[in-house]
N, C-alpha and C positions, 0 to 999 in steps of 0.2 A: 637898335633892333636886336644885336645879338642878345643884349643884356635881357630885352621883354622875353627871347625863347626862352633863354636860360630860366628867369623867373616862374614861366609858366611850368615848365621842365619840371624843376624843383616843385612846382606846387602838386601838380599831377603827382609824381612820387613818393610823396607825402601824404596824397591822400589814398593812393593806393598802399601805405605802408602803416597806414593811423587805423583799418579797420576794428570796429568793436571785437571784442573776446567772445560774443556770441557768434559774430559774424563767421570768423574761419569754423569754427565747428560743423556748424549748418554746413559749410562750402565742401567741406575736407567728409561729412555724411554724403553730400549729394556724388561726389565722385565716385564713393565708394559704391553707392548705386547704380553707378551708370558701369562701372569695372564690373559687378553681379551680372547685370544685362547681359555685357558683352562675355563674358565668361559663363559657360556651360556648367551646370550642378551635378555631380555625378552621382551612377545610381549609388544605391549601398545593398549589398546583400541582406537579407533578412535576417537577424543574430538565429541562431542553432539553441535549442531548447537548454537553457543551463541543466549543468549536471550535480550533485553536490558532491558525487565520487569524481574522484579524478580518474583521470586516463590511467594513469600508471597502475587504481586499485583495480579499474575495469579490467584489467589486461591480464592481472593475477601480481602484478610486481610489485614489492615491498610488503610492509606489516600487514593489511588486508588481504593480501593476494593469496598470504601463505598464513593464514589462522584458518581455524576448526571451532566447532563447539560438537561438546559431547554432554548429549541428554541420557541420563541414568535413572532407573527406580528397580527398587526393591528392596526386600524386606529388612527391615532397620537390624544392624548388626554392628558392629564396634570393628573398625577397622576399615571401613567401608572405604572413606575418605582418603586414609593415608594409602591404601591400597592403590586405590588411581592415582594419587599425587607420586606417588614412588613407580608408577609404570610411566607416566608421561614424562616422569623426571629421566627413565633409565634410557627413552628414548631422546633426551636434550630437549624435548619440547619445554616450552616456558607458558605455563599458566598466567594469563592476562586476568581473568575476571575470575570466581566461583562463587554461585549463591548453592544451598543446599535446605532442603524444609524435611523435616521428619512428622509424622500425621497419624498420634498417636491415637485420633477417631476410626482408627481401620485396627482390624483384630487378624495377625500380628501387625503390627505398626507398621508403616511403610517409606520408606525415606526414599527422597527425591530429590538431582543435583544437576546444575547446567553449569560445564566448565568452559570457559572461552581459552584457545589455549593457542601460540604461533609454534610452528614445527617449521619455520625456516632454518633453523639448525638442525634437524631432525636427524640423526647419526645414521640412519639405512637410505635417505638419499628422501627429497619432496617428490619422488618419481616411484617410492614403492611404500606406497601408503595402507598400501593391503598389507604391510607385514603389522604396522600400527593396529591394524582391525583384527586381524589376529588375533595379535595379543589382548587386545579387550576381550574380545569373544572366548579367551581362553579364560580372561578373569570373571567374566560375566557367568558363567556356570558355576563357577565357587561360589558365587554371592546371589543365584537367581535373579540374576539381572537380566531386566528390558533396557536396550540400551540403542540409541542411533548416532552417528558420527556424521555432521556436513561440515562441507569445503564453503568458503566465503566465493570460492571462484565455480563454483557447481550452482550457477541463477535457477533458481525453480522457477515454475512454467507454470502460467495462473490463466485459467478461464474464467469470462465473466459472464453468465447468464442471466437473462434480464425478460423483461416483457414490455411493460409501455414506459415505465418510469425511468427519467435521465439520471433522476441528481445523485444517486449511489455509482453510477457508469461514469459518469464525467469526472467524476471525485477522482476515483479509484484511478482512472487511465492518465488525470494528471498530475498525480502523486508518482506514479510511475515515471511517466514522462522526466518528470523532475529529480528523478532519481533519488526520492522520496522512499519507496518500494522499491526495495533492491530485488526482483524479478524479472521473468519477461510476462509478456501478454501476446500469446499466439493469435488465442481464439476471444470471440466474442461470438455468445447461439443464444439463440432469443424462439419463443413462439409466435410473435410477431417481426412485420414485415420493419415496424416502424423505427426503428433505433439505427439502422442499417448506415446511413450517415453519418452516424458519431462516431460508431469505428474508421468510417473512412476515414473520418478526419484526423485520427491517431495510427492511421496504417494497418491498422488489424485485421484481421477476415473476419467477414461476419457469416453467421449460416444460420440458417432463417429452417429452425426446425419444428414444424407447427404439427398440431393434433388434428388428422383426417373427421373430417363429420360425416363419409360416405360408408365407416363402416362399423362396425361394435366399439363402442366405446373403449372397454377393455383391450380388445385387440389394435383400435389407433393408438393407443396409451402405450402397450409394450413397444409399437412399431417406433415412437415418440424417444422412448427411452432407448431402443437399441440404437436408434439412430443418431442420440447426442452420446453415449457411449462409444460409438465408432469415432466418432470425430475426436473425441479427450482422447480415445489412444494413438489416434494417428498424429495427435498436436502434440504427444510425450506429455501429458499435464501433471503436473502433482499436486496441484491445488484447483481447487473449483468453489467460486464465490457466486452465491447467490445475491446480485446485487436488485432485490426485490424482484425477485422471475416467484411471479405468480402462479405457481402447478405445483402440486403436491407429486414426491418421487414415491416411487413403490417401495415397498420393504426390501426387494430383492437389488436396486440399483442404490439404497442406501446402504445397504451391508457392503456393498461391494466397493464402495468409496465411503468407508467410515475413516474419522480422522484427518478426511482432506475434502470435506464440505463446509465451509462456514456459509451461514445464515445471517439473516437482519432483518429484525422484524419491530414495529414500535411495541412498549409495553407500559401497561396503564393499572391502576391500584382505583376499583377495579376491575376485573379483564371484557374485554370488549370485543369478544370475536367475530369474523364474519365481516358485513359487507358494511361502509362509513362508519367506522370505528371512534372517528373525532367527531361525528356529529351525535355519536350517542353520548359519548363523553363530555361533551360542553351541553349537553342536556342533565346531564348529573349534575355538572359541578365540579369535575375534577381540581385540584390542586395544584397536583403533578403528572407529567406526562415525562416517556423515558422510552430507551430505545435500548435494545439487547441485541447482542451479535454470540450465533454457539453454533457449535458443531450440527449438523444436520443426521436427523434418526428419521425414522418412519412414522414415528410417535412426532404430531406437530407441533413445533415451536416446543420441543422437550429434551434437548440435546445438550451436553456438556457446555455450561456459560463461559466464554471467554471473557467479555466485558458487558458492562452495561451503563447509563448514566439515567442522569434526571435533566428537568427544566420545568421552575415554576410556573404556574397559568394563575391568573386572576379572572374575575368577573369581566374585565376589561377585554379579555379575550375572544375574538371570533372565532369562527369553528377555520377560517381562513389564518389566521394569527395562528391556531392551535398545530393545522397543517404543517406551515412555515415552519416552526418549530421541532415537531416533528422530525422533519426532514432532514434540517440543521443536525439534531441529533444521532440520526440514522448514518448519515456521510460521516463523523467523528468518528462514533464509537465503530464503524465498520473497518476503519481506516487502520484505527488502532489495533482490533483483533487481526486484521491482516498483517501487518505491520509484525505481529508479535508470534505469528504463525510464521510467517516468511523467515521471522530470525531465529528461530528454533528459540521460543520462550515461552511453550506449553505443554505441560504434562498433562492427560488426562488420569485420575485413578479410579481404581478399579471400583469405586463407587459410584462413579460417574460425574464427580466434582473435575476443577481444573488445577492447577499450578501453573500461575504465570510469570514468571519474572520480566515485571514491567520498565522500560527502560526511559 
């Protein structure tokens, strides 16, 4: 009798010891299932919008915290270059980048220079950066120089005015977001109520500044304009993007913010103005269709070009396809003329043409 347990003993352990190579996995899965069960998932915080700067450039510390670029023009003379390279040099500053165009279609000629330069060594101290300004402005009268000097750590302050249309708003705030567009975004004013959301959704104020129909035209229009005027100075703006805000601005609110108005508007070969621009256009035949972005004048859609692009159309194209497209192009090339604004990488000359240095 002992011998039959023994036997069966050993049989049993044997077969509990012989299972196929399938078999433990499935068994060694289903535990692990049953451990999920009994064991809680925890929550996880939602990731934080990546940045591509780092903290450190955010904050002003190391090589971006402490660069400058200095925009120059005027009128082309010999000397010009070594002039400022021998003043940033007296100060210890180190010249990172320099492009320079001289634009011998202007009578007298007119040269034009963007120096990227670090002044973390800067011999009067990163704390007295007015004496640096000084001294340009000292050299800036020997040479009839137009000249402005920005801080990588001085963020300009962008407003985005809009009317019904998203896709230049959304672009723009998540390019920012993304640290993309090295700026802030205070404000977002619109003439309609409807956008109002989408700032929510990136934190911005919105302020819904619409044209009166109870009382003169003329008179709701000024009231319109002082009123989004109030709001850009109380937001400290220095830039103001038309991202499709459909009002045409008075002479008198253009002049006053010349220089720090960009535009976006589509543009077509050719011109199509006024109201379903793509349905008169896929009525021609267009080829190509293209998008410009330029500084804002009184004179419509007539303002210094910062950029522009194309995008072929075929037969095959709907006046809907045409749109799409459109619009595709409208969000790049705006992106970029800001983009190029933000980083002090435009001249305007006194012809009313640009100098960009594209990066």
């Amino acid at each position: 009798m002992q011998l039959m347990r023994s036997q069966q003993c050993q049989r049993h352990c044997n077969s509990s010891s012989s299972r196929t190579p399938a078999a433990a996995p499935r068994a060694a899965a289903a535990s692990a299932r049953s451990r999920q069960r009994q064991t809680p998932v925890p929550r996880v915080a939602a990731p934080q919008a990546p940045q591509l700067l780092s903290s450190l450039e955010e904050n002003g510390v190391g090589a971006a915290g402490t660069t400058g670029v200095l925009l120059v023009q005027c009128p082309d003379a010999k000397g010009v270059v070594a002039a400022l390279a021998q003043l940033l040099f007296g100060f210890n500053c180190n010249i990172l980048q320099s492009d320079q165009f001289s634009d011998e279609t202007i009578a007298p000629s007119r040269f034009f220079q963007r120096i990227h330069f670090d002044f973390k060594d800067i011999s009067v101290g990163t704390g007295n950066l007015a004496v640096l300004e000084t001294a340009v402005a000292d050299l800036a009268k020997r040479y009839q120089m137009d000249w402005k000097i920005s801080y990588r750590t001085q963020r300009k302050r962008m407003a985005l005015l809009v009317s019904k249309m998203d896709h230049c708003l959304f672009d723009l705030l998540i390019r920012q977001r993304s640290g993309e567009l090295h700026c802030d975004i205070p404000v977002v004013i619109s003439n309609h109520p409807d956008l109002g959301h989408v700032a929510g959704m990136f934190g911005v104020d919105f302020e819904h500044l619409g044209v009166r129909r109870d009382i003169d035209k003329v008179a709701a229009k000024q009231q319109q304009e002082a009123a989004i005027q109030r709001v850009l100075e109380e937001a400290n703006v220095d830039l103001i993007v038309l991202a499709r805000y459909m009002q045409i601005f008075s002479e008198e609110f253009c002049e006053k913010n010349w220089g720090r108005t960009i535009n976006i508007h589509h543009s077509f070969l050719p011109a199509f103005e006024g109201a379903k621009p793509y349905h008169r256009a896929h009525e021609r035949g267009v080829k190509i269709i293209g998008a410009t972005a330029h500084y804002a004048t009184s004179e419509l859609d007539a303002g210094p070009i910062i950029e522009q692009d194309i995008t072929r159309i075929t037969h095959r194209d709907s006046v809907q396809d045409m749109v799409r497209k459109g619009r595709d192009l409208e969000r790049l090339v705006l992106a970029r003329a800001v983009r190029w604004h933000v980083n002090d990488r435009v001249l305007v000359t006194p012809t009313g043409r640009t100098v960009v240095w594209q990066d």
